[in-house]
N, C-alpha and C positions, 0 to 999 in steps of 0.2 A: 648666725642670727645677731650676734655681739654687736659683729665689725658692722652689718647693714642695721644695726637701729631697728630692729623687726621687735617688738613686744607682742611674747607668744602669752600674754595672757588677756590679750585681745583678740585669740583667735575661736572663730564661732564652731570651725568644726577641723580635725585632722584626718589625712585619706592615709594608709596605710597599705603599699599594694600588694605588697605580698610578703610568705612568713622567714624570707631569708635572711639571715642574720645581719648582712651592710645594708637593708632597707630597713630595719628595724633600732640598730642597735641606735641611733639617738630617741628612743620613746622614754626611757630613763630620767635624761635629761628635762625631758617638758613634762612629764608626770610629777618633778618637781616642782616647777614653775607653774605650772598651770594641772594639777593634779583631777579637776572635773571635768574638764573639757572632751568633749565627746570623739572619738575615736571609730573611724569606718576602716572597717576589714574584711577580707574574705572568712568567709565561713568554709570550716573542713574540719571534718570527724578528727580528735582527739587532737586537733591545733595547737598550735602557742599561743593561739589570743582566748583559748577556751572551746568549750563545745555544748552540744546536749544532743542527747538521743530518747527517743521516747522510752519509757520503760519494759516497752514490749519488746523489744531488739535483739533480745538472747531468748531461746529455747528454756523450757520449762520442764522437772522432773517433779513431779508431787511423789514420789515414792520416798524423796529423800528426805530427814528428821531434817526439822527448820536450822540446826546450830549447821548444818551441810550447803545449807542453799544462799545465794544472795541476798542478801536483804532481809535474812531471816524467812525468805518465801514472798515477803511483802514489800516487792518493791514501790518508788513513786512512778506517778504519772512521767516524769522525765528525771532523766536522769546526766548531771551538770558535773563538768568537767571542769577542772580549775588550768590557770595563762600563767604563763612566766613571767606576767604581770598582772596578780591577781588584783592591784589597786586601778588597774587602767578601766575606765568607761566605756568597754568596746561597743558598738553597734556590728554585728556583724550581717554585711551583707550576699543574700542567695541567691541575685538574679540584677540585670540591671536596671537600674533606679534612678530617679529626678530628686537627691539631695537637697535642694533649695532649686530658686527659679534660674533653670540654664546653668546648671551644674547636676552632671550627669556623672554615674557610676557605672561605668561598664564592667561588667566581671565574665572572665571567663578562665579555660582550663587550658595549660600548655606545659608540655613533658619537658622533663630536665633530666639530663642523662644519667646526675650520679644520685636520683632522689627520688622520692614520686613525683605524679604530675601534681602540679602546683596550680592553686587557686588566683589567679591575679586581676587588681583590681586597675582601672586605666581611668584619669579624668574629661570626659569631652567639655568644654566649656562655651556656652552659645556664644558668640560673640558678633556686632554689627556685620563684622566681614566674613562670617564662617566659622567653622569648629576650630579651636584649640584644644590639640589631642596632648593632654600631658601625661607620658608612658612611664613607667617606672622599670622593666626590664626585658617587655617585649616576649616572653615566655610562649607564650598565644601566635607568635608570631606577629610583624609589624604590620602585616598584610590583613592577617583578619581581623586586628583590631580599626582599624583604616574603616573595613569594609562596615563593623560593627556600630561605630559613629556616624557611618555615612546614613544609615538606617532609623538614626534616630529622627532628626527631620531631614532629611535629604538637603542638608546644607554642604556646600565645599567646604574640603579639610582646608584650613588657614596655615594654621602651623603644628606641624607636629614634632613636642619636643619632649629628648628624653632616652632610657636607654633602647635601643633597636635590638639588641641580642644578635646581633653577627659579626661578633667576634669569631667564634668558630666556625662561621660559612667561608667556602670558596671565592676566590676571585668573581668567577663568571656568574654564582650565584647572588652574590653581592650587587651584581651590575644591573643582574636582570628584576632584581625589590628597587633596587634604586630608579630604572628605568620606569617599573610598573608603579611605583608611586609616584612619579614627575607626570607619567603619561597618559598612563591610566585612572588613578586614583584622583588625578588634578592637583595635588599638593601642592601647594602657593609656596611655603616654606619649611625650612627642616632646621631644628637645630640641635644635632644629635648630641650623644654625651653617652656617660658610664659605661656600660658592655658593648657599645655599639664596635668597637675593634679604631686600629686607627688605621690598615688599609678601606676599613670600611670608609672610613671621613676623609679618605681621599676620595673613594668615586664619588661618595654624594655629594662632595664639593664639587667633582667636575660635573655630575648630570646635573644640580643645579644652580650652579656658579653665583650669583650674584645673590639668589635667593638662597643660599645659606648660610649659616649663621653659626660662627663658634662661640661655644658658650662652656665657659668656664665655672669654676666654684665662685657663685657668689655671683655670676654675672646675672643682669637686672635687662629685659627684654621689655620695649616700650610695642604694645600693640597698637595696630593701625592700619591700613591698607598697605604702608609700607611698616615692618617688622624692625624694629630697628633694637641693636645693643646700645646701652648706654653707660659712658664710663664714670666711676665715683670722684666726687669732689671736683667733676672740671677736667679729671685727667687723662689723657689720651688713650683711648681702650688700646691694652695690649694682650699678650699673652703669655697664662703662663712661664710657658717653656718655648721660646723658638728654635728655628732648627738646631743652630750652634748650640743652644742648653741641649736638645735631646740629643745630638752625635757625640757631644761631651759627656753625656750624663750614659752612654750605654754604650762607650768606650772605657769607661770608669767601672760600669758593672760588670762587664765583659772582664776588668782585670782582677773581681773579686772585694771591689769596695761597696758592700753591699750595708754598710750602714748609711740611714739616710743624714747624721750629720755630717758624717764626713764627706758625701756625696757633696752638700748644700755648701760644704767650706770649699770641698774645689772649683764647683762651678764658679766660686768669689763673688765677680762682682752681682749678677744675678741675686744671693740666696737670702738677702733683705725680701727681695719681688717675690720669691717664690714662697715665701715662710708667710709673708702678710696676706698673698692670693690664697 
């Protein structure tokens, strides 16, 4: 937010898509800077962003002397659960919903192997040319969230950017979400990122070669009919890590140099790029 000049105490509202700790863990940071600011989350019984349940919810004994029973016998109407951010403004959201004008919250439910299924929220955003689906981890799957947007006004997906969550899919099944969202779904553009895996950002580069888009930390996507990156200060957008950094860089872990400065001091001339990316 620093390096790109972003002033987060200009912002009208924040989406939070789900309760996983690397989607969360900078809320810290802007509850400082901007500590009222409103906050969209999913809603889930006994959450980290909080909860309620009505006070009916548990079984009742009257036989029992009141110092025995909850609430003395007499519970509230609802009964409120405190966040691991008890100062945050959550709004939490149950269904999906029109935030402001052409800003859509999609929520929906998608299992995770080592947890329960998890609540996740996805941004579609109306835009002249079609939806901008901006996903956060894909949980739901990338396919039904696709389909979820495509329902809101039956506009074409534009660009959908964000994590995909197939990192742990197969090759062939990789090919064939890549294939169904270029063919089927009509997706204009892709620029995938975080869980999406990186054989996965090889096929969807080759199913849609020209229409995708690598998007790094921090990179800045100009919408339009055409989707374009755009690089800071004038400078030739590059990457990261190109091949030589990544066969350098997992040649080097492979021999147990798993610290990441010394990783950053061997790659050399790179670890200015890679420290400021």
């Amino acid at each position: 937010m620093k390096a790109k000049g972003i002033d987060l105490t200009k912002l009208d509202f924040a989406v939070v898509s789900h309760r996983h700790g690397d989607h969360t863990s900078g809320l810290n940071y802007l509850m400082t800077v901007n500590p009222g600011v409103k906050i969209y989350v999913p809603k889930e019984n006994f959450g980290v962003f909080g909860a309620a349940l009505p006070g009916t919810f548990y079984k009742r004994d009257e036989s029992l002397p009141a110092e025995m029973r909850y609430f003395d016998g007499k519970p509230p109407k609802t009964l409120r659960f405190g966040s691991a951010w008890p100062q945050g403004n959550f709004t939490w959201v149950t269904e999906t919903t029109e935030v402001a004008p052409g800003f859509h919250l999609i929520l929906l439910k998608g299992p995770w192997g080592v947890d329960l299924d998890v609540m996740e929220i996805s941004l579609a955003i109306d835009t002249p040319d079609g939806i901008v689906l901006v996903v956060g981890c894909s949980h739901p799957t990338i396919e039904t969230i696709v389909e979820a947007a495509r329902a809101i006004n039956d506009k074409p997906i534009h660009l959908v950017f964000g994590g995909t969550h197939l990192l742990p899919a197969k090759p062939d099944e990789i090919k064939r979400i890549a294939t169904s969202l270029r063919d089927n779904w009509k997706v204009a553009w892709i620029a995938p990122v975080h869980c999406t895996g990186e054989p996965a950002f090889a096929l969807l580069r080759e199913s849609f070669g020209d229409r995708y888009l690598y998007a790094g930390l921090g990179t800045t996507l100009v919408l339009g009919p055409t989707v374009k990156t755009v690089a800071e200060a004038g400078q030739p957008q590059v990457q990261a890590m190109d091949e030589q950094d990544l066969h350098g860089y997992r040649e080097l872990l492979a021999q147990g140099h798993d610290s990441p400065d010394r990783l950053l001091a061997h790659i050399g001339h790179d670890a200015h790029r890679l420290t400021t990316q």
